[in-house]
KEDRENGU-650078 format. One record per residue (C-alpha): x, y, z; residue in one letter. Coordinates in pm, whole numbers, plus 50000, padded with zeros to 5 digits. Layout:
N
<rec <X,Y,Z>,"A">;
...
This chain:
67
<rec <46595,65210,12873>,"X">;
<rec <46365,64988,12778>,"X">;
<rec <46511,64671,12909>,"X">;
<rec <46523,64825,13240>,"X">;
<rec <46210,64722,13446>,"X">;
<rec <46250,64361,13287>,"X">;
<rec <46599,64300,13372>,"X">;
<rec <46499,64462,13750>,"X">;
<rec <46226,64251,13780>,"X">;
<rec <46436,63938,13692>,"X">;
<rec <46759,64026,13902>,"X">;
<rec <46457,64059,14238>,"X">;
<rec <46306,63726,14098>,"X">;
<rec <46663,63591,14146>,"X">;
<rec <46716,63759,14466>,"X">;
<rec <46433,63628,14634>,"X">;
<rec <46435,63307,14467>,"X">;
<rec <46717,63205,14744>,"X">;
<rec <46751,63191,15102>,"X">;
<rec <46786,63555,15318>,"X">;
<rec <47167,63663,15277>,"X">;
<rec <47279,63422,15027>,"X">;
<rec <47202,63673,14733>,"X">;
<rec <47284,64057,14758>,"X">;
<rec <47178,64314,14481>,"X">;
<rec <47417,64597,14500>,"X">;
<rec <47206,64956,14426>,"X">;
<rec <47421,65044,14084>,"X">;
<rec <47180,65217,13930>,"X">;
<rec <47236,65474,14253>,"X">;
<rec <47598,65444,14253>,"X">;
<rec <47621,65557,13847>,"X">;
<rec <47380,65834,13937>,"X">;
<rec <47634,65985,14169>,"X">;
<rec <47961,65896,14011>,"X">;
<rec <47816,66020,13636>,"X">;
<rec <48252,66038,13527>,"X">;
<rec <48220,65628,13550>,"X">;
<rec <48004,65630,13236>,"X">;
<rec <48050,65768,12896>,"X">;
<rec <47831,65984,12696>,"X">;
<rec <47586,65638,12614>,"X">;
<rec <47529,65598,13007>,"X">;
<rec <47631,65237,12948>,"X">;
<rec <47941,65137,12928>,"X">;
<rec <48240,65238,13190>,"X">;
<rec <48535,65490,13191>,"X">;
<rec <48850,65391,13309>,"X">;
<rec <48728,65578,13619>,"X">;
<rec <48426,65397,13588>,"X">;
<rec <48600,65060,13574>,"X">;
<rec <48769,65108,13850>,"X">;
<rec <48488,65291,14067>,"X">;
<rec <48290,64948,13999>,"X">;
<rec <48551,64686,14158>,"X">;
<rec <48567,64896,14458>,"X">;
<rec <48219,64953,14465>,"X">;
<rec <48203,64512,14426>,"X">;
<rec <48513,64473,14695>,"X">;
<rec <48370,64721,14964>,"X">;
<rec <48001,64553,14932>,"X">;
<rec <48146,64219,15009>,"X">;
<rec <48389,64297,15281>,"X">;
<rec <48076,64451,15446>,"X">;
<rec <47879,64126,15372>,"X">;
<rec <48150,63884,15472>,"X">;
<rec <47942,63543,15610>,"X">;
């Protein structure tokens, strides 16, 4: 897509705009790769499936990450 790189590039600008561990970037761009029922046909917008594949994939990242 073409927004891609540019919204990438801002989300790492964000990232490392603050101090180590107060920002995380969770890899969805790997996590829709291997889960490709979370996603309809437009490989934008979530399933139902999807939906719910997302929160957990949001809830397990920050019970890892708990400060």
């Amino acid at each position: 897509r073409q927004w891609q790189a540019a919204n990438n590039r801002t989300i790492r600008a964000c990232d490392a705009s603050f101090a180590a561990g107060r920002v995380m970037v969770i890899d969805w761009y790997r996590a829709a790769v291997n889960n490709p029922s979370w996603l309809y046909s437009d490989g934008i917008h979530l399933t139902s499936t999807g939906r719910l594949g997302y929160a957990r994939l949001v809830d397990a990242f920050v019970d890892a990450n708990r400060l």
